[in-house]
C-alpha positions as CSV (number, residue, x, y, z in Angstrom):
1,X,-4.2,42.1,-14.4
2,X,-7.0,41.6,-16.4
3,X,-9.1,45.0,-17.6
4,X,-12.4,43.5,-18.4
5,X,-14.5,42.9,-15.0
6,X,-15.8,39.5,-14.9
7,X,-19.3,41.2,-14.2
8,X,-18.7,42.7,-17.6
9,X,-17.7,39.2,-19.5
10,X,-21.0,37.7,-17.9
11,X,-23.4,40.4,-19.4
12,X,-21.8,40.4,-22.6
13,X,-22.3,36.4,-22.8
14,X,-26.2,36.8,-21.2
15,X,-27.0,39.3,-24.4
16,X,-25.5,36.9,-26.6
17,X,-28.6,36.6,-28.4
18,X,-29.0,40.0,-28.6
19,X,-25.7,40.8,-29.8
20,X,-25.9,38.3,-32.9
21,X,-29.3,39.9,-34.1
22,X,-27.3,43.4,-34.1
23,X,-24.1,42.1,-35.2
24,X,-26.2,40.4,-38.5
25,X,-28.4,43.2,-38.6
26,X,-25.1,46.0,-39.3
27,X,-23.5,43.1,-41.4
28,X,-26.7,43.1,-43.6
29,X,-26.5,47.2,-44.4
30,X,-22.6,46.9,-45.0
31,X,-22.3,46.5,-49.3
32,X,-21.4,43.2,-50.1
33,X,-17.5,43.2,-52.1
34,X,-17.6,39.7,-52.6
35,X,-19.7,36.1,-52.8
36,X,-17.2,34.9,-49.3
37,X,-18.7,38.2,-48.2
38,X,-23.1,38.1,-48.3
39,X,-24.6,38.2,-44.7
40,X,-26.0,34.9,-45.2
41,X,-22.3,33.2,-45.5
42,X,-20.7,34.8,-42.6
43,X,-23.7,34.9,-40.0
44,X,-22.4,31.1,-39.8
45,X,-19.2,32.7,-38.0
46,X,-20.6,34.5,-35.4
47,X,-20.7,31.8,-32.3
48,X,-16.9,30.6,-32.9
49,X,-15.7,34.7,-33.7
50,X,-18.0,36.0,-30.4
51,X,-16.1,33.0,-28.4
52,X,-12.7,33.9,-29.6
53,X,-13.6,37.4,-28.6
54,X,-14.6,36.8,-24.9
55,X,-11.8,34.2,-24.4
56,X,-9.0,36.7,-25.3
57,X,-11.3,39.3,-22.7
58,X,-11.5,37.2,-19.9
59,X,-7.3,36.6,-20.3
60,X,-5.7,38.9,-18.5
61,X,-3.8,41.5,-20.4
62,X,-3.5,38.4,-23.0
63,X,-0.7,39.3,-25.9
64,X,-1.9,39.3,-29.3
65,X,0.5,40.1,-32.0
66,X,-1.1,43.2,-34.0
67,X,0.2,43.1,-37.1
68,X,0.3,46.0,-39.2
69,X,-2.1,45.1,-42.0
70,X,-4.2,46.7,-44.4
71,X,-6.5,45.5,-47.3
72,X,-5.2,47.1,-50.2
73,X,-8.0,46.8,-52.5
74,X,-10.9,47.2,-50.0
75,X,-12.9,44.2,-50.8
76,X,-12.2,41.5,-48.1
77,X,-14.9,40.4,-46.9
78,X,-14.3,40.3,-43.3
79,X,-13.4,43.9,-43.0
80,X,-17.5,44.5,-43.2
81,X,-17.9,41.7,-40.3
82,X,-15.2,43.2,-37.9
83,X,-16.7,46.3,-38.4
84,X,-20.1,45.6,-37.4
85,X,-18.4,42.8,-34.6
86,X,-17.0,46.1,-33.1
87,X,-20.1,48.6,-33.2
88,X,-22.1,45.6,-31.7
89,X,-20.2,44.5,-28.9
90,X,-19.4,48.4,-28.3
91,X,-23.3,49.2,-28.2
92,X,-23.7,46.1,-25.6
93,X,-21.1,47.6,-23.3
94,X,-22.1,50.6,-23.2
95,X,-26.0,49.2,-22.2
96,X,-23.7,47.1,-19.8
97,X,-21.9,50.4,-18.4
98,X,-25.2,52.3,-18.3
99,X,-26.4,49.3,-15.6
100,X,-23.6,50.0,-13.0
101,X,-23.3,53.4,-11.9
102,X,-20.5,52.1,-9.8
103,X,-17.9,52.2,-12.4
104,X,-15.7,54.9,-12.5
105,X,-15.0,56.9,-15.5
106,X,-11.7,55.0,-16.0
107,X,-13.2,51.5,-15.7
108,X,-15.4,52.0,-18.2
109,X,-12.5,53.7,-20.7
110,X,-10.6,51.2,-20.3
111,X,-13.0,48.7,-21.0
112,X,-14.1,50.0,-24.0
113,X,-10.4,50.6,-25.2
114,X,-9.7,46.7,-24.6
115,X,-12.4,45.7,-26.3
116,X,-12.0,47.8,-29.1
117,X,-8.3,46.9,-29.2
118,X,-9.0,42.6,-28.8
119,X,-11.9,42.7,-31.6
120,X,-9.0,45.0,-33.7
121,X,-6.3,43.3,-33.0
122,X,-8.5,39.3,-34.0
123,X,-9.9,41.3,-37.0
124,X,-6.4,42.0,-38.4
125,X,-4.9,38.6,-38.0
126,X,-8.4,36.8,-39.7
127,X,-8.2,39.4,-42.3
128,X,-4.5,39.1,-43.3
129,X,-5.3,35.7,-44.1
130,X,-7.5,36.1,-46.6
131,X,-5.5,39.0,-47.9
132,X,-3.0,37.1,-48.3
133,X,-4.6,34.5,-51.2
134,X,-6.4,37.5,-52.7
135,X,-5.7,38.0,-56.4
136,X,-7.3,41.4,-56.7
137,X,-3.7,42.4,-54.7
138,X,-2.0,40.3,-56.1
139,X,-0.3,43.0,-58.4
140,X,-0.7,45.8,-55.7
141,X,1.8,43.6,-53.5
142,X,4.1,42.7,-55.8
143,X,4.0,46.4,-56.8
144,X,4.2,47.0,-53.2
145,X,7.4,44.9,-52.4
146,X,9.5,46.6,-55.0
């Protein structure tokens, strides 16, 4: 069974537009740890991330592998676009919510808890990868794995 209501999925793709001026708006106030990391570089991502997003939504109760990952030195830039990916799809569903009285207080927790948990769980996996390569860690791993 799938949590996100196909109602849901079709407002969050109609504020599209919307979304992306927030999303690049919070991305722009986040400090910049990197050059991989300035606004103008990963604004490019949005369409293809937002897409991977909604696709793993609309699955129902799709699987992703969270994997227990954690920048160690703070500077990857994607952490900044993950975060503001979350706080702008979270502010579009709760506009979405607010439209349909209908929902019931459960719906609309468990909507917000899938979304939170699929933009979470896609964040982690494109982060790691970039961890992985990083040579600011490169010690704090090798540190780490003793």
């Amino acid at each position: 069974m799938r949590v996100m209501q196909d109602v849901t999925l079709h407002a969050l793709r109609a504020r599209r537009a919307e979304i992306f001026s927030r999303w690049e708006a919070l991305l722009r106030a986040e400090p910049t740890t990197s050059p991989l990391g300035t606004p103008d570089a990963l604004v490019y991502m949005l369409g293809q991330t937002f897409d991977e997003l909604l696709t793993a939504l609309a699955e129902p109760k799709r699987k992703l592998a969270l994997k227990d990952h954690h920048c160690l030195c703070g500077c990857n830039p994607l952490l900044a676009y993950f975060r503001s990916a979350e706080q702008a799809l979270l502010e579009a569903l709760v506009l979405i919510q607010a439209g349909r009285p209908q929902m019931t207080t459960r719906q609309r927790q468990a909507e917000l808890e899938e979304l939170q948990r699929v933009v979470k769980t896609i964040g982690e996996q494109e982060t790691s990868v970039i961890c992985s390569i990083c040579q600011r860690c490169a010690g704090k791993r090798a540190g780490a794995a003793r």
